[in-house]
C-alpha positions as CSV (number, residue, x, y, z in Angstrom):
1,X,91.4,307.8,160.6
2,X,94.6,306.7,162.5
3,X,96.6,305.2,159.7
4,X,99.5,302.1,160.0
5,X,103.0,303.6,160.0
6,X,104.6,302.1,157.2
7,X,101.9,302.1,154.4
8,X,101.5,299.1,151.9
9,X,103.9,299.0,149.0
10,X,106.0,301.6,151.1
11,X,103.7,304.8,148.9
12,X,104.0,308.1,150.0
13,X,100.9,311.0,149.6
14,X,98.8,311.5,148.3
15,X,98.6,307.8,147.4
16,X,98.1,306.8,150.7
17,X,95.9,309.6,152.0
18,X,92.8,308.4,153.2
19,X,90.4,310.8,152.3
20,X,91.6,310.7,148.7
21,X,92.0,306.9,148.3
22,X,89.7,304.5,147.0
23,X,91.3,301.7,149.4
24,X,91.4,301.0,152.6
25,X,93.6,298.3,154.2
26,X,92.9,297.2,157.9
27,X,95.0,294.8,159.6
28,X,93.5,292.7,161.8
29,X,96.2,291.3,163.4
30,X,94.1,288.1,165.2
31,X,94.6,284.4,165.6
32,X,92.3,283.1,168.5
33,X,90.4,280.6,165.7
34,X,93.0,278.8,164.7
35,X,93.4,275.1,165.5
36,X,96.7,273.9,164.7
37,X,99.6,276.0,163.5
38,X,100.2,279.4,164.9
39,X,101.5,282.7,163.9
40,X,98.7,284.4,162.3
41,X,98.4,287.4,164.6
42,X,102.0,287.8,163.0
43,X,100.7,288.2,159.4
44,X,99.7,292.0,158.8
45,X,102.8,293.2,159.7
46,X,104.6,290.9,158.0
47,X,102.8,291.1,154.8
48,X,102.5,295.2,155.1
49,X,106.9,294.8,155.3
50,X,107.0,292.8,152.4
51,X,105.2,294.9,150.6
52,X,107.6,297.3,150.6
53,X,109.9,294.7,148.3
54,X,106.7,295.0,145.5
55,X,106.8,296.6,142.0
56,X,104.0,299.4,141.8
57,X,104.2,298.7,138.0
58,X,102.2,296.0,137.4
59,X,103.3,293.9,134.5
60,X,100.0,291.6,133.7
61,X,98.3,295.0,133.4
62,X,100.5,297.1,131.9
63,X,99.6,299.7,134.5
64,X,100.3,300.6,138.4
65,X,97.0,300.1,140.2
66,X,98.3,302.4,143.4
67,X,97.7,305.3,141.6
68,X,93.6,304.7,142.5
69,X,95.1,305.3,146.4
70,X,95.4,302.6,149.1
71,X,95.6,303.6,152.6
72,X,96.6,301.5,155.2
73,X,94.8,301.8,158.4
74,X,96.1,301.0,162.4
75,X,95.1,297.8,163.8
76,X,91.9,298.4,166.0
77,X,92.3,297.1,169.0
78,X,91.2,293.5,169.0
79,X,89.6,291.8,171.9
80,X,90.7,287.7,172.6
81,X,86.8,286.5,173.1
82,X,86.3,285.8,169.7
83,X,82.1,286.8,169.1
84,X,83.7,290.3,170.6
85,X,86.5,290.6,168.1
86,X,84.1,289.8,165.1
87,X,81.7,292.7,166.8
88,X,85.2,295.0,166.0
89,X,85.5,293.7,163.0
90,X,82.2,294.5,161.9
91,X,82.0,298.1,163.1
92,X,85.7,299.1,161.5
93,X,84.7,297.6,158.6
94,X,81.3,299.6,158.3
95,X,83.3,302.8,159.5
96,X,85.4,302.8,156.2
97,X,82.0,301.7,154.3
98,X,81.0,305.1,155.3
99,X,84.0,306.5,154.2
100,X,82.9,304.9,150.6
101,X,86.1,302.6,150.4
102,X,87.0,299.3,148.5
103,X,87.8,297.5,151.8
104,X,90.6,294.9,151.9
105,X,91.5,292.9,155.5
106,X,94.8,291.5,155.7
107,X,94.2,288.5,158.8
108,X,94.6,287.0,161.1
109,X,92.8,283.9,161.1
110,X,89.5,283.2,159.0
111,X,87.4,282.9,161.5
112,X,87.9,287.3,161.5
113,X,86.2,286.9,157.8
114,X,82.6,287.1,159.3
115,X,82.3,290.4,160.8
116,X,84.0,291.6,157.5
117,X,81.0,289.9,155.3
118,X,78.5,291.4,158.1
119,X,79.7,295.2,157.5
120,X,79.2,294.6,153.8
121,X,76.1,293.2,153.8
122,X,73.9,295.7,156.1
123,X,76.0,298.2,154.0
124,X,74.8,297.2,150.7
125,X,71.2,295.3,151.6
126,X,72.4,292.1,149.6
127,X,75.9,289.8,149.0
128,X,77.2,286.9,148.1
129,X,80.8,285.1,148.7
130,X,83.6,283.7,146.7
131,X,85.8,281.3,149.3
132,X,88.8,280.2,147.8
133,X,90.6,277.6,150.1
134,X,92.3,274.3,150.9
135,X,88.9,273.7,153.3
136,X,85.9,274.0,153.2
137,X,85.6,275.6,156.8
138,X,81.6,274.9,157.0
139,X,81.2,272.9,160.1
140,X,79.2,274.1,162.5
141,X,81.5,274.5,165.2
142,X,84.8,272.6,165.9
143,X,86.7,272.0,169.0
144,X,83.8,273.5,170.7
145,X,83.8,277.1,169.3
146,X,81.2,277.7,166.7
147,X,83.7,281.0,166.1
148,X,86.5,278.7,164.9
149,X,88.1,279.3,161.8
150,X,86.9,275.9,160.8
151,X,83.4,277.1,161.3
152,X,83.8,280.1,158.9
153,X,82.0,279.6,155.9
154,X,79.0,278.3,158.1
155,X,79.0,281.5,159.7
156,X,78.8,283.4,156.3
157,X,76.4,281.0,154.8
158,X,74.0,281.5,157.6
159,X,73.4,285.3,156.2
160,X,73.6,284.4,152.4
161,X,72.9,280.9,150.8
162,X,74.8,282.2,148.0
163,X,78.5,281.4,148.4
164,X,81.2,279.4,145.9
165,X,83.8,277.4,147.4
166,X,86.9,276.9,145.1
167,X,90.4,274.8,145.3
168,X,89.2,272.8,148.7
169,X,90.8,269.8,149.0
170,X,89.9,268.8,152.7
171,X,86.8,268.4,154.4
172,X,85.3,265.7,156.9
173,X,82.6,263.8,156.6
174,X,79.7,265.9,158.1
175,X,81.1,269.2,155.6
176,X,80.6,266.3,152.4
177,X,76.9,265.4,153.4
178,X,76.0,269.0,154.0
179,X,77.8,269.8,150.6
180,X,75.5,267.1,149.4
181,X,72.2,267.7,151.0
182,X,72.2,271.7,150.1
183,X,73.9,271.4,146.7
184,X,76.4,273.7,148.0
185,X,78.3,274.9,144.6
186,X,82.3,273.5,145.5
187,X,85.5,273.2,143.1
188,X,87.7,270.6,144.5
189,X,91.2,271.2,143.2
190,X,90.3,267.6,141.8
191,X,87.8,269.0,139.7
192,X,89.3,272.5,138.8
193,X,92.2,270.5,136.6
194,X,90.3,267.8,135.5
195,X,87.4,270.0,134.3
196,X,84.3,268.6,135.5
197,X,83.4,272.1,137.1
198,X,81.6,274.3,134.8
199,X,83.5,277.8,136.7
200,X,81.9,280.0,134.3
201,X,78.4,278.5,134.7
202,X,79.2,278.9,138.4
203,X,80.2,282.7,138.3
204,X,77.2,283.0,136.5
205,X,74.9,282.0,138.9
206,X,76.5,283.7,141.8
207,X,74.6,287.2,142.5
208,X,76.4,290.5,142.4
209,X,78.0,292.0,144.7
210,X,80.6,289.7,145.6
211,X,82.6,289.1,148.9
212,X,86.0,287.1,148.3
213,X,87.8,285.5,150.9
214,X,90.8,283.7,150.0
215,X,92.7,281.8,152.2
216,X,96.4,281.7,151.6
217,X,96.4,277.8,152.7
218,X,94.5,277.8,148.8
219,X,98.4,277.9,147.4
220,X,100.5,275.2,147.0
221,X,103.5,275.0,149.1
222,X,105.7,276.4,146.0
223,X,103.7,279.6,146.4
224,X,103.4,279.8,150.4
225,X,104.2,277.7,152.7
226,X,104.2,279.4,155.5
227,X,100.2,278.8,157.1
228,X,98.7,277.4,159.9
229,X,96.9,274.4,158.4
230,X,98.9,273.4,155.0
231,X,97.3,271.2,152.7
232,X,99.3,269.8,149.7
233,X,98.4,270.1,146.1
234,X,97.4,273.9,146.0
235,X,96.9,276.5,143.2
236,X,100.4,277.4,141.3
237,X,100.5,281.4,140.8
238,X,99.6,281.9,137.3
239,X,96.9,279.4,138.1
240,X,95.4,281.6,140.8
241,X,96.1,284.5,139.2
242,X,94.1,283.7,136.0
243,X,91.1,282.5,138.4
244,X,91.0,285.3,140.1
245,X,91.4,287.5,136.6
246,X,88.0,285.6,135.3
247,X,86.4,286.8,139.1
248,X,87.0,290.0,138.7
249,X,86.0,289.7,134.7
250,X,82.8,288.3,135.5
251,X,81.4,290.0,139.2
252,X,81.6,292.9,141.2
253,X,83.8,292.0,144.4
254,X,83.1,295.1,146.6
255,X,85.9,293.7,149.1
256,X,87.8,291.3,149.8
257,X,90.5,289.4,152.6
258,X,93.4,287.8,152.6
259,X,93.7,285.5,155.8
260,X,95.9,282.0,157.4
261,X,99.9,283.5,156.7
262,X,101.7,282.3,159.3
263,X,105.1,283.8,159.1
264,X,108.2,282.7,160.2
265,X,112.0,283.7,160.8
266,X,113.4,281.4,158.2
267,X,110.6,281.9,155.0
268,X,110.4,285.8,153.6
269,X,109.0,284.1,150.5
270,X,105.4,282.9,151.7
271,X,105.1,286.9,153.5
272,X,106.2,288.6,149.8
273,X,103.7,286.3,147.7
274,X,100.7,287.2,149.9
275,X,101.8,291.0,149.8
276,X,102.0,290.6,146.0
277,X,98.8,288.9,146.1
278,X,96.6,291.4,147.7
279,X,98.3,293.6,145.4
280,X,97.1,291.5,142.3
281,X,94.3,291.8,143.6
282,X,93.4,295.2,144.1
283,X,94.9,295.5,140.4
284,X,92.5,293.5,139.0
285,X,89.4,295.0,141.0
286,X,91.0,298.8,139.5
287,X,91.2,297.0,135.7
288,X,87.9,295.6,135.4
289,X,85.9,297.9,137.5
290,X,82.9,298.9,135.0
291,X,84.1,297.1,132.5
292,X,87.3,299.2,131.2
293,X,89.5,297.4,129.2
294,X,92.0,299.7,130.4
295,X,92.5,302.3,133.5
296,X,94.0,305.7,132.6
297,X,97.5,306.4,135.0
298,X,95.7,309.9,135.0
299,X,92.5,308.2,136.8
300,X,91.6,310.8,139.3
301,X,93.0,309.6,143.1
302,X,89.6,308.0,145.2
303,X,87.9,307.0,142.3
304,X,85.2,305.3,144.1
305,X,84.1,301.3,143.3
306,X,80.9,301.2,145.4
């Protein structure tokens, strides 16, 4: 496996050896879905830099989750006709499946999130999705591509009916009625704060395994601020990072991406709190995995989490 040349978080081997890590990155450096702001195709390489700036200690878990190994793959080459990039997707993603890796994407645009959820679920026969967002991303097509990234979720739902949709806080009229007429399980930020959302009962009733897709447009503008379709009134990040602490409590997430940064010149912050992020997130995945109130700093390098 060709591998990026400046790993995440800047680790040196064996950390970021790929055939003793229990990671796997892969940049998909894509932003052909977008429909309004751009700079997504920027995003990989600007969060892998950032990363660099990160703390491997980790100090909400009292432990450095690098130490599992994370490599960091090339960016594939990605073709502009979108049903052709998700096709790339798909296969690089079943490659490192193969390879028995925790797969994490760093986007590019949502709409890249499909082939991603594909790969896993031929992999493992069965999945479900966690969508964390500012939109809900489940019309059927919009602006006449049904591979927009507004068209996401619909995408995914049509090979699971099994999906939770948490923090939106934009969606037209057609997304509300379809919302409505499938009882399709949504947290409005509206709901999450006042508490009218049962999250727990929700979890719940969500199969195992688990896809999460988090969309960095989810934050509030404190947070990042640098995406192609802001929304104001986003999750804080202790408030994210205790939702995604009771996700990783409560199901098994066998992968994950992290899509919609849209860097720019002028804002370092938005590209180090989405580096932080993903690394918060694979932390959590390396604390709760089977249950262990604890992981060892002697846990043996490519400790598997299929």
């Amino acid at each position: 496996m060709k591998l990026y040349e400046l790993p995440f978080l800047g680790i040196e081997e064996p950390f970021s050896d790929f055939t003793k890590s229990a990671v796997a990155l892969l940049p998909v450096p894509y932003q052909g879905g977008v429909s309004y702001g751009t700079g997504a195709e920027k995003a990989p390489r600007a969060i892998v830099a950032a990363s660099q700036q990160v703390e491997l200690y980790d100090e909400l878990l009292n432990f450095e989750p690098y130490r599992v190994g994370i490599s960091t793959l090339a960016e594939p080459d990605i073709p502009e006709k979108p049903d052709r990039m998700i096709e790339r997707v798909y296969r690089s993603v079943y490659t490192l499946l193969q390879h028995k890796k925790w797969i994490g994407i760093i986007g590019g645009d949502h709409s890249i999130s499909s082939g991603t959820f594909r790969a896993l679920k031929e992999y493992g026969g069965t999945l479900s999705a966690i969508h964390i967002d500012a939109h809900a991303d489940l019309r059927h097509s919009y602006e006449d591509s049904i591979f927009s990234h507004a068209s996401v979720m619909a995408r995914i739902r049509e090979m699971t009916s099994h999906t939770l949709h948490l923090g939106i806080r934009s969606m037209c009229r057609e997304e509300a009625e379809l919302i409505k007429d499938q009882d399709i399980p949504v947290i409005t930020m509206h709901k999450y704060r006042s508490g009218e959302f049962n999250l727990d009962a929700a979890l719940e009733e969500l199969p195992d395994p688990v896809f999460l897709t988090f969309d960095v447009d989810a934050l509030d503008f404190s947070v990042v601020s640098a995406t192609g379709t802001p929304e104001p009134g986003g999750f804080r990040w202790y408030e994210i990072l205790s939702l995604l602490e009771r996700i990783f409590q409560r199901k098994n997430v066998i992968g994950f991406d992290v899509v919609e940064l849209a860097p720019t010149e002028t804002d370092r912050n938005s590209s180090f709190a989405v580096a932080k992020l993903v690394y918060k997130i694979i932390g959590f995945k390396t604390f709760y995995h089977e249950n262990q109130s604890l992981v060892e700093l002697e846990r043996p390098i490519g400790s598997l989490f299929l």
